[in-house]
C-alpha positions as CSV (number, residue, x, y, z in Angstrom):
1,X,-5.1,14.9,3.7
2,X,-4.5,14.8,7.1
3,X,-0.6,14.4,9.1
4,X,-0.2,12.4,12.3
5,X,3.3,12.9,13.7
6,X,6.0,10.2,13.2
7,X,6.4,8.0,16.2
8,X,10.2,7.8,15.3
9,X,11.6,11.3,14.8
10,X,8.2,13.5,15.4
11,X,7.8,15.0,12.0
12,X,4.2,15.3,10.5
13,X,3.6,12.3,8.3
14,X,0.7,12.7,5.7
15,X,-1.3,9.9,5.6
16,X,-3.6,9.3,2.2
17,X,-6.9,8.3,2.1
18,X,-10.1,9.6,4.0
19,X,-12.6,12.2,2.7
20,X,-10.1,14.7,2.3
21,X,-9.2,13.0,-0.7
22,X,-12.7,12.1,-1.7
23,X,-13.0,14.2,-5.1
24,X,-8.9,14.7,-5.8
25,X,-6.7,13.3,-7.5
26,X,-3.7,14.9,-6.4
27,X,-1.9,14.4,-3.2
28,X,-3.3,11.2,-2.7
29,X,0.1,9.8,-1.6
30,X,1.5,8.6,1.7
31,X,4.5,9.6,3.7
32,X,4.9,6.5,5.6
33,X,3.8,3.2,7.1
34,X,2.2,1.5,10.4
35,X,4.0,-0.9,11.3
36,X,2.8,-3.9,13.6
37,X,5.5,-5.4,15.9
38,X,5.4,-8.7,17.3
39,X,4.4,-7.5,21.0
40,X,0.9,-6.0,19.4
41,X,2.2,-2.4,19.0
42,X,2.0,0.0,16.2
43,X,4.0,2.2,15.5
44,X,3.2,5.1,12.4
45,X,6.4,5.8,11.2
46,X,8.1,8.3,7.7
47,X,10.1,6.2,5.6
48,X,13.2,7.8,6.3
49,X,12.5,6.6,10.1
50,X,11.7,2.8,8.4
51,X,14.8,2.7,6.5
52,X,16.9,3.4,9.9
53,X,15.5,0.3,11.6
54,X,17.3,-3.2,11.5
55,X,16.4,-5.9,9.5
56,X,14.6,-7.9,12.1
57,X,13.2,-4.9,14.1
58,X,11.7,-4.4,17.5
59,X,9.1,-1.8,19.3
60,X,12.4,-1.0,21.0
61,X,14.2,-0.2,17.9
62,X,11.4,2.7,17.6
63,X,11.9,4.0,20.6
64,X,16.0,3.8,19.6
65,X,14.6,6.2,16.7
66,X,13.8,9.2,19.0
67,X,15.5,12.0,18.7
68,X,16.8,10.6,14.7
69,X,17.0,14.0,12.3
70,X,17.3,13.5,8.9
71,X,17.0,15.7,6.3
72,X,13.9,17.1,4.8
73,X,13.9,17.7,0.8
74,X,11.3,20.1,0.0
């Protein structure tokens, strides 16, 4: 599985899928979403980073997200 980093807070998201995952059946889960704003952009984001955004959000409500921490549970 590879990770890109979140483009909210900067941790490394997995993303599922790919030929990493070709022959498992483990681990085939993701750790967050692309989201496409209205203005064209995309944005990869964790869900912890998704859940901090407003209801109607913005590419500028990503950028609001830099710097967010939350907590990791591992």
């Amino acid at each position: 599985m590879t990770t890109e980093p979140c483009d909210g807070c900067g941790r490394a998201v997995q993303i599922a899928g790919g030929i990493a995952n070709l022959w498992t059946f483990g681990g085939d889960a993701s750790e967050g979403l692309t989201l496409e704003f209205e203005d064209g952009s995309e944005h990869l984001l964790c869900y912890d980073c998704i859940e901090e955004l407003p209801e109607d959000a913005r590419a500028r409500d990503v950028a609001a997200l830099d710097g967010y921490e939350h907590t990791i549970d591992e």
